[in-house]
C-alpha positions as CSV (number, residue, x, y, z in Angstrom):
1,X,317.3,102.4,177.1
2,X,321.0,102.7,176.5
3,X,323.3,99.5,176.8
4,X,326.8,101.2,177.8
5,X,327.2,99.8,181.3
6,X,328.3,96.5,182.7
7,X,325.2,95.5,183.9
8,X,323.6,95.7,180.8
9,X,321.1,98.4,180.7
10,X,320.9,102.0,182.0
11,X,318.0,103.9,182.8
12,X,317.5,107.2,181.1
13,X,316.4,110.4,183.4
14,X,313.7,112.3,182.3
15,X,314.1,116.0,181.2
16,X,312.6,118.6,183.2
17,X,310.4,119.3,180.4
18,X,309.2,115.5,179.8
19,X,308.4,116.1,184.0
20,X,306.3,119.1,183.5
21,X,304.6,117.0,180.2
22,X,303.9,114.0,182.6
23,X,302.4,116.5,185.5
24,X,300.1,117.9,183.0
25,X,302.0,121.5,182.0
26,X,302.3,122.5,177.9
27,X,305.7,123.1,176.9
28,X,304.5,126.6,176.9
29,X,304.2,126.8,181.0
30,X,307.6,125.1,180.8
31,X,309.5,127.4,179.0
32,X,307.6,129.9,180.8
33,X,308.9,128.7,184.4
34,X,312.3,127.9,182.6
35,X,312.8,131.3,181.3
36,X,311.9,133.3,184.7
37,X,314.0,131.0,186.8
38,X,316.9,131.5,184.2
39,X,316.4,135.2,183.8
40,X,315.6,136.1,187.5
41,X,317.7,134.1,189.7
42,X,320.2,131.9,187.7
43,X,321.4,134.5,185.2
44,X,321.7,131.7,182.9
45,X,324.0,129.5,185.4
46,X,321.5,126.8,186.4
47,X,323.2,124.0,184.9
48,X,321.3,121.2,186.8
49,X,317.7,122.6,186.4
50,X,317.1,121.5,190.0
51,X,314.5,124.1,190.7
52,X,312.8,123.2,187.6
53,X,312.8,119.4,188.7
54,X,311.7,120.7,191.9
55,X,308.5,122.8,190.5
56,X,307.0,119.8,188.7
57,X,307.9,117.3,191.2
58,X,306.1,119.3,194.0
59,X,302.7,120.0,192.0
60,X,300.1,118.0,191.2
61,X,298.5,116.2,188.1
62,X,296.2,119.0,186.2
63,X,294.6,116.0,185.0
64,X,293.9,114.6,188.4
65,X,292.8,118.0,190.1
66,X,290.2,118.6,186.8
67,X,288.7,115.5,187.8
68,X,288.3,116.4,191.4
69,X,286.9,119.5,190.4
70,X,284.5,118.1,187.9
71,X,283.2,116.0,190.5
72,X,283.1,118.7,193.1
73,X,281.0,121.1,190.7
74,X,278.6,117.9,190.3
75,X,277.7,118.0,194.0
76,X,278.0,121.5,195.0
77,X,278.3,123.9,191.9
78,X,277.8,127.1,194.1
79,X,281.0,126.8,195.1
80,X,282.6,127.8,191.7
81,X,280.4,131.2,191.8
82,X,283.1,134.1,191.1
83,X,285.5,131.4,192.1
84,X,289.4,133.6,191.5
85,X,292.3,132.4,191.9
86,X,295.7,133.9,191.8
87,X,298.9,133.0,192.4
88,X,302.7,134.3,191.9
89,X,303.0,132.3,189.1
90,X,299.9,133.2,187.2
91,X,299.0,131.2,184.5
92,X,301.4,128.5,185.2
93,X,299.9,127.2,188.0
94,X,297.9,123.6,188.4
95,X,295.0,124.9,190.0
96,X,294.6,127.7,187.1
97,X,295.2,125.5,184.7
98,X,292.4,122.9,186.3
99,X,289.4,125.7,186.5
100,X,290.7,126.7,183.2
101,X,289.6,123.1,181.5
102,X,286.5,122.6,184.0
103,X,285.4,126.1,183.3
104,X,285.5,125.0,179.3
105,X,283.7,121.9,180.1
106,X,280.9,123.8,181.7
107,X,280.4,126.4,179.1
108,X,280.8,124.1,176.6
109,X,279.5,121.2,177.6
110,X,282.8,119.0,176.0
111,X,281.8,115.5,176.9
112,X,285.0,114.1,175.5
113,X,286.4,115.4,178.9
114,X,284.2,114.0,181.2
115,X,285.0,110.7,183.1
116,X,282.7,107.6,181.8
117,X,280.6,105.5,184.2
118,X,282.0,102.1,185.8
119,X,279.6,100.4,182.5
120,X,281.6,102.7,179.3
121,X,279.3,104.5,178.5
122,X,279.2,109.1,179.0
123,X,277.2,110.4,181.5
């Protein structure tokens, strides 16, 4: 925090990219959605990064929907058989980027990943 008002202390705002960090994105899907915003509809003017604010402000956690998903493919596995998504943003999306992980889990059985039981220990 930064002391420079009156009332003592001022909150600091978080950069778009710390925002796509917290929802889950790499800086790699960030600069990704940066650079297509900037280059397609800004022309470089977007001063404010509103829309970029905006984009990981309206998504959800990747880490959050994994879990879901995990626990979904637990129950009902069928229902990830020549599961495709798509999506105008390909490759930057949550729900890609969810499958993505689960799909690694499965094929690789990574139990780092998988949530623990209420007791600690790995299923």
């Amino acid at each position: 925090m930064i002391n420079n008002s009156s009332d003592g202390f001022r909150i600091r705002k978080l950069t778009p990219k710390e925002c796509f960090r917290l929802m889950g994105f790499s800086d790699e899907a960030f600069e990704r959605a940066r650079k297509a915003l900037n280059d397609k509809f800004y022309k470089g003017n977007d001063r404010s990064s509103s829309q970029l604010y905006k984009q990981a402000g309206n998504s959800i956690v990747t880490d959050v929907l994994f879990y879901i998903f995990y626990e979904l493919y637990q129950a009902m596995p069928y229902l990830f058989d020549d599961l495709k998504v798509s999506s105008y943003f390909s490759g930057i999306g949550a729900f890609e980027i969810a499958l993505d992980r689960l799909f690694d889990v499965v094929q690789n059985g990574d139990s780092a990943v998988i949530p623990a039981k209420s007791g600690g220990e790995k299923q």
